[in-house]
Every structure is written in C-alpha cells, then in structure tokens.
MIDRENMAR-449868 format. One line per 5 residues: their letters; for each residue x, y, z of C-alpha. Coordinates in pm, 1 decimal. Each point is the difference from the previous one (the first is absolute). Layout:
<pts>
A) X:Y:Z  ...
</pts>
This chain:
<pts>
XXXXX) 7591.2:6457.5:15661.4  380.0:-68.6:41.5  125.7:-361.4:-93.2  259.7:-59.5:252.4  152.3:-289.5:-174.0
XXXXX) 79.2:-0.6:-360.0  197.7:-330.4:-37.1  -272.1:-222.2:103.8  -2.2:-371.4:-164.7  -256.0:-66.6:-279.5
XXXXX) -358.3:-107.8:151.7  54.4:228.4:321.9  -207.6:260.9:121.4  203.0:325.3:134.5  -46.5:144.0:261.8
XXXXX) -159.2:308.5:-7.2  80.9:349.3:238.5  -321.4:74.4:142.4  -157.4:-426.8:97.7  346.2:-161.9:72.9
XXXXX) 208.7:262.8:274.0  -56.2:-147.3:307.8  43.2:-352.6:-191.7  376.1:15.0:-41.7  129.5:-378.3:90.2
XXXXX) -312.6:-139.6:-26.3  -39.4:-308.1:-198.1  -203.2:18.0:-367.6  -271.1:-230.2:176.4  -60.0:206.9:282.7
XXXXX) -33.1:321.0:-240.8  -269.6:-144.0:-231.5  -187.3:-111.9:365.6  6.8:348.2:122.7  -100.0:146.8:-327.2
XXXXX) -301.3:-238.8:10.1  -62.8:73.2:364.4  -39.7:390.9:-66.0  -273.8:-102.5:-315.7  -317.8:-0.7:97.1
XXXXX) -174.1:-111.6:-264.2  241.3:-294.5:-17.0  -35.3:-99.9:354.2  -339.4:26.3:9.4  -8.2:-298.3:-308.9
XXXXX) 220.0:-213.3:148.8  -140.2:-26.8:340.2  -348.8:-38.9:-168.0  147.9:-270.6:-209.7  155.2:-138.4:343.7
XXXXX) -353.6:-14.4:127.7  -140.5:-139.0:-244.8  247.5:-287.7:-30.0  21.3:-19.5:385.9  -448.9:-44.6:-26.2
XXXXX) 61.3:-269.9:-245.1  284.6:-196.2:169.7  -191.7:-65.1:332.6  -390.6:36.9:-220.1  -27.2:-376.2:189.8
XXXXX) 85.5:148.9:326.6  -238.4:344.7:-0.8  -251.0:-73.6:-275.3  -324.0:-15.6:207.9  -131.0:-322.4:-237.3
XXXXX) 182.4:-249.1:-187.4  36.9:101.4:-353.3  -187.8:-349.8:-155.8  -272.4:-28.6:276.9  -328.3:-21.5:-137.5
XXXXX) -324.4:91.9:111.1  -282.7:39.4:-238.3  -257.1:137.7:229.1  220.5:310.9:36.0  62.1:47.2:-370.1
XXXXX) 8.5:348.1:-172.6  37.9:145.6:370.2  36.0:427.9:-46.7  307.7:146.9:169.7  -37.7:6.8:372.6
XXXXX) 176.9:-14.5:364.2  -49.4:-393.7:-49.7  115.1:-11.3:-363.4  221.0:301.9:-89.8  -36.5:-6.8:-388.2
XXXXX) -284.0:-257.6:48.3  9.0:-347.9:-148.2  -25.2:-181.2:-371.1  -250.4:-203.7:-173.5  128.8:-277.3:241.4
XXXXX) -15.5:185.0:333.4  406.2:37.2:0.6  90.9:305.2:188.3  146.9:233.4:-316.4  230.8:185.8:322.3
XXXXX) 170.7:-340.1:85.1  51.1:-92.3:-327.4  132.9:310.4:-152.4  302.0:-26.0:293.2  48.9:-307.7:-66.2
XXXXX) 7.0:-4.9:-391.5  289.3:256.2:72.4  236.4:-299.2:33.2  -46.7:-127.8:-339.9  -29.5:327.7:-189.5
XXXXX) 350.4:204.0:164.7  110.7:-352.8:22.5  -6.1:-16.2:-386.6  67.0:343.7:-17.7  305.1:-9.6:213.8
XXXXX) 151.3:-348.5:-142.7  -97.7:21.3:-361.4  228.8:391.1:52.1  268.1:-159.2:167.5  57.0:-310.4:-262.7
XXXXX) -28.7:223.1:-296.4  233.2:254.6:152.6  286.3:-252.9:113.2  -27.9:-213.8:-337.2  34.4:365.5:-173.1
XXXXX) 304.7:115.8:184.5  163.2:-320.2:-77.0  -76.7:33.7:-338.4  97.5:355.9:-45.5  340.2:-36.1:229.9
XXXXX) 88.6:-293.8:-251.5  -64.4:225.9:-290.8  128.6:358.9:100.1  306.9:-158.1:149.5  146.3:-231.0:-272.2
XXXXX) -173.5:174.7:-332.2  119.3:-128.8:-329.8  -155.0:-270.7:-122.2  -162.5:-140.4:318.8  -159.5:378.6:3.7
XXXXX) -132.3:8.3:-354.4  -127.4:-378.3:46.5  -212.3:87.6:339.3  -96.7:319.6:-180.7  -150.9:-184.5:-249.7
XXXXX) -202.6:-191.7:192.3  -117.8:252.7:202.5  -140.1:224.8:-303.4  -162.6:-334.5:-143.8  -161.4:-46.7:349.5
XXXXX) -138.1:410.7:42.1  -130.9:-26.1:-334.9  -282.1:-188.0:148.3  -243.8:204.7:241.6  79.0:-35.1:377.0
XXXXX) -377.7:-119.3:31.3  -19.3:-242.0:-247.7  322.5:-165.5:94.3  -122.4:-30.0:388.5  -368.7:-122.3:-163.8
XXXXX) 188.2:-280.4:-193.6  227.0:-119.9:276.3  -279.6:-2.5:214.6  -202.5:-208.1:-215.1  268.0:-240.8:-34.2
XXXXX) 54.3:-28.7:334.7  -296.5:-4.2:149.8  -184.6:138.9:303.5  189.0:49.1:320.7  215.4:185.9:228.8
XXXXX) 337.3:-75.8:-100.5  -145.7:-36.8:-391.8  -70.1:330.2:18.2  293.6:132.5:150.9  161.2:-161.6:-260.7
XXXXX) -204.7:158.2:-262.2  29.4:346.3:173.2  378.6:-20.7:16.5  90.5:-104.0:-359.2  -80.9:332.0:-122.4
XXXXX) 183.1:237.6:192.3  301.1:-174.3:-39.4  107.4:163.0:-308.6  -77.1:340.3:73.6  266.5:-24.3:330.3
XXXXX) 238.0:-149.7:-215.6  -0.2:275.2:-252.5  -2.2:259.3:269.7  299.3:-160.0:234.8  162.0:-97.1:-373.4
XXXXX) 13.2:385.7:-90.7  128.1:110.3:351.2  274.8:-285.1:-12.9  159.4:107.9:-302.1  84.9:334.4:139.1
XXXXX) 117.9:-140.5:349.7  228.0:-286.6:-171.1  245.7:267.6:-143.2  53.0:200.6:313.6  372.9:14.0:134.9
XXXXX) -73.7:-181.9:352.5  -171.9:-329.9:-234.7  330.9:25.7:-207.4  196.0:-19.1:362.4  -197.6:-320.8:90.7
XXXXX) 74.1:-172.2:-354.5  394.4:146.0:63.9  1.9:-233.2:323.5  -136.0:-335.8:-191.7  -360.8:34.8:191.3
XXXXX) -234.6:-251.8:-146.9  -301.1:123.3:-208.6  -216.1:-108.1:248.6  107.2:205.3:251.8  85.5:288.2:-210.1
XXXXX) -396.6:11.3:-41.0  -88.4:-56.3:315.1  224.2:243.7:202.9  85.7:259.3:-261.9  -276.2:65.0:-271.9
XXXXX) -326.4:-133.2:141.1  -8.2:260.2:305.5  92.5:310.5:-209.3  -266.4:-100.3:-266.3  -286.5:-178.9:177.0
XXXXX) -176.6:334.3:141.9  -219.2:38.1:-343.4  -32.5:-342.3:35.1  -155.2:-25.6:384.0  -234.9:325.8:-21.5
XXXXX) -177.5:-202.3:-335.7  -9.5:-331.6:191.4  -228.6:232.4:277.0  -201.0:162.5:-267.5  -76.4:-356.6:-130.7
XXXXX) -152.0:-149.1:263.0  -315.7:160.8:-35.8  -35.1:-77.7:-369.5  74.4:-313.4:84.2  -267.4:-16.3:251.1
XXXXX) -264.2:80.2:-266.5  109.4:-188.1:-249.6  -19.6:-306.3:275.3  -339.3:133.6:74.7  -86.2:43.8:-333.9
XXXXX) 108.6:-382.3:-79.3  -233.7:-94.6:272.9  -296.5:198.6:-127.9  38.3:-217.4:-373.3  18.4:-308.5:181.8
XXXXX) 366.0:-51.5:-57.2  137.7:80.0:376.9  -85.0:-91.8:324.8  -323.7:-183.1:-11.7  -303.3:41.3:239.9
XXXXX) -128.5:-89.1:253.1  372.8:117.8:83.1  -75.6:425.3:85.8  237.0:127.7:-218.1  -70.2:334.8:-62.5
XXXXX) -54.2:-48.5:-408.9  -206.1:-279.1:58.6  -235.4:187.1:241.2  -15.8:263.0:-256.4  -88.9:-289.9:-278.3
XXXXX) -261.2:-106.6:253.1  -130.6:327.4:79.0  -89.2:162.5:-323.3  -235.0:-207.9:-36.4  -190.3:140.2:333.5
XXXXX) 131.7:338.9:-49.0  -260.0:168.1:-127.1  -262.6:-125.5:365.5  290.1:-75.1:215.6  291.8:257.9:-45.2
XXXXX) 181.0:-82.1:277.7  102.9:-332.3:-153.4  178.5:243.0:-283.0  89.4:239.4:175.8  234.3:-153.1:323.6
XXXXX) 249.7:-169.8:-210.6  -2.9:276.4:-288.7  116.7:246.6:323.1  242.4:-233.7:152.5  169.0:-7.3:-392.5
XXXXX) -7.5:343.9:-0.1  133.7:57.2:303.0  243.2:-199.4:-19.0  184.1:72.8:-358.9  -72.0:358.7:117.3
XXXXX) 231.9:-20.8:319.7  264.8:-196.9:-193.9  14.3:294.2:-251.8  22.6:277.5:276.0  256.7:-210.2:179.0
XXXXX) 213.7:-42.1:-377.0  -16.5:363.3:-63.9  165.6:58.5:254.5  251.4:-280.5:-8.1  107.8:100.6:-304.2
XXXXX) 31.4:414.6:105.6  191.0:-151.0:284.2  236.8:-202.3:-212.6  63.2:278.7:-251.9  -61.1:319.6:140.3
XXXX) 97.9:170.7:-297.8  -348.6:-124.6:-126.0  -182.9:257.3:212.7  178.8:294.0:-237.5
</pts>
C-alpha cells in the first residue's frame, strides 16, 4: 500500500491508497466512523455493549420484578418462563437484578475510566509540554507511585475510603492515572517541537491554548483507544472490589457482590454464579472487540 501523504503532522494517521479513495475531503472523524462501520467484529461489540447499557439504564422500567423484593416462599426458584435465571436464597429474581446491577458496575466502570483518563491527560499535557524541571519533578512522582502494584494501591485506597459508589470510583481511578500520563507525556514531547506549535508560540498564544488547540489533538489518539480498553479492567477491578467487601455493598445487585453472594450457593444453585459471571464477561468482552477496532481505525497502519 501507497501512502498518499508523506508530510503528515506527528500523531496522525495517513491515509492509505486502497481504505481512503472515495474519502478525499472528508473530515478525520468521519474516516475513523466509516472504518469502524465496515468492522464487524467491532460493531458487533459496541452495539452489544449499547444493549447492555441501554438493559441497565431502563432495568426499573423492563425488569419483570423489582431488584430488592423479597419473597421467601419462592426462594432458590430454577430458571423458568416466570423466573428467567431463577431467584436467590431470598426469592430475588437473579434476571432483574443482574440488569439492574448493570448501573453500578459500567457505572464504575465507565466513571472510574473517565476520571483516571482526564486527571492523566492533564498530567501528561503539563509534563510533555513544559519538560525541564516541572518534567523531571512529575516524573519522579510518577515512578515512586508505579513502583507499587496497581492492585495493592486500589486495595489501600479502598480501605481508606471505605465502601461505596463514588469511594470506589475513587479508588478505581487513582491508579490509572499515571499510566495516561506517561503515555500522553511521551507523545507530547514529540508534538511540542513540530513547526506549526513553534508558529503558535511565534504569535504570543498562551500555553493554555497552545495545548489545547495544537498538541492535545495530534497526540491524544494513543491516549483515547487505552481509555476504551480500560473500561473493562476497570469494570472487574470494581467488581472485584465488590466481591472483597470493599465496593458496592449488598443488598445493592452489583454484579461483584452477587458473585460474593453466590459462591457460596454455587456449587447447588449455579445460576446464582453463573448470571452475573456472563453479564462480566460479556460485557469486558464487547468493550475489547469494540477497542480493537477503535484503535485499527485510528491507526490503520496497525493492521500491517
């Protein structure tokens, strides 16, 4: 394959010959939509992943039972029409509850990705951009930080914080700050000494905007394809805080804390294991299909 365009700016994906001839004119967003579009894989993740979040943002409207309705004559119910993956120890029906625990895991999930990613970006922009000895002091920190395992660090924060929803986005987000950072950090220090960033200095722009218009969009793409790939780590680490205890705590139907509830059953009543375990798996497994191809759409070059 034929680049067509060998002066492209630092962080930019060319265009390549045989993917990009009828898109002549058309904007960079459009491109990586239509690139997406024709993956089928990739599709086929993110409108699972649409579902799913689409099940657990009107759970209240469709479920067919209230999630924390009890009824103890019904308990330990086997799948059926009535009860679609049956019902707990305390006659809950697992179906409603597994849609509806969606809104605190991918909630989690979602927010803890989002806060880590933002925090890192303006972390790495401050870094990248003004290096010296602001550089070498953030760099610092960050190495002290990553010499302590992800796990641990989220396991510590959570037990200082407590139990809870935002807590544990909290705990989620502190450690994937420092990876962004790093990443946006290395891609800045290329883009800062590119002639068109040298232009904006020329004409007095302010820092500030210098980052905002000039480097951040030509070297965010690494940046935005790992923020998708999180999300589903972050999911299971949020589900795996639930399942010590340390996350969302029952009778709330987060998905961890079904599976903390469950094991105990699994071994006479599987289903209790089993519903949320798929829903996890499902779930981290669309987000990955969907941020394969996000990222061969970004970076086409990738698929060489």
């Amino acid at each position: 394959m034929n680049v067509k365009d060998d002066t492209l700016r630092p962080g930019m994906a060319p265009c390549l010959d045989d993917e990009d001839d009828g898109e002549k004119g058309v904007s960079s967003f459009r491109q990586i939509l239509n690139r997406i579009v024709r993956n089928k894989l990739a599709m086929s993740g993110g409108i699972i992943f649409m579902a799913i979040c689409l099940l657990a943002i009107l759970a209240p409207l469709i479920a067919p039972y209230d999630w924390e309705t009890i009824n103890p004559a019904n308990k330990y119910a086997s799948p059926s029409a009535e009860h679609w993956f049956g019902t707990d120890q305390y006659g809950r029906d697992i179906f409603s509850r597994v849609i509806c625990g969606g809104r605190w895991s991918i909630g989690m999930g979602v927010f803890g990705t989002l806060c880590s990613t933002l925090l890192g970006v303006i972390i790495g922009s401050i870094a990248g951009y003004f290096g010296g000895v602001v550089d070498t002091v953030i760099m610092r920190i960050i190495d002290i930080v990553q010499c302590i395992p992800g796990i641990l660090l989220t396991l510590c924060i959570a037990v200082l914080l407590g139990s809870g929803f935002v807590n544990t986005v909290i705990a989620l987000s502190f450690g994937g700050i420092w990876g962004t950072a790093r990443m946006l950090r290395g891609q800045i220090l290329t883009v800062r000494k590119a002639e068109y960033v040298e232009a904006a200095r020329a004409v007095n722009n302010k820092s500030p905007r210098i980052i905002l218009k000039h480097v951040l969009p030509n070297a965010i793409q690494p940046t935005i394809i790992n923020a998708c790939m999180s999300v589903g780590g972050t999911i299971m680490g949020a589900s795996g805080l639930s399942f010590l205890g340390l996350g969302v705590q029952p009778p709330l139907p987060e998905w961890g804390a079904m599976l903390s509830d469950g094991r105990l059953y699994m071994r006479y009543y599987p289903m209790m294991l089993i519903a949320p375990c798929m829903m996890i798996a499902l779930t981290i497994l669309s987000i990955s299909f969907f941020g394969d191809g996000l990222r061969d759409a970004m970076d086409p070059r990738l698929k060489e």
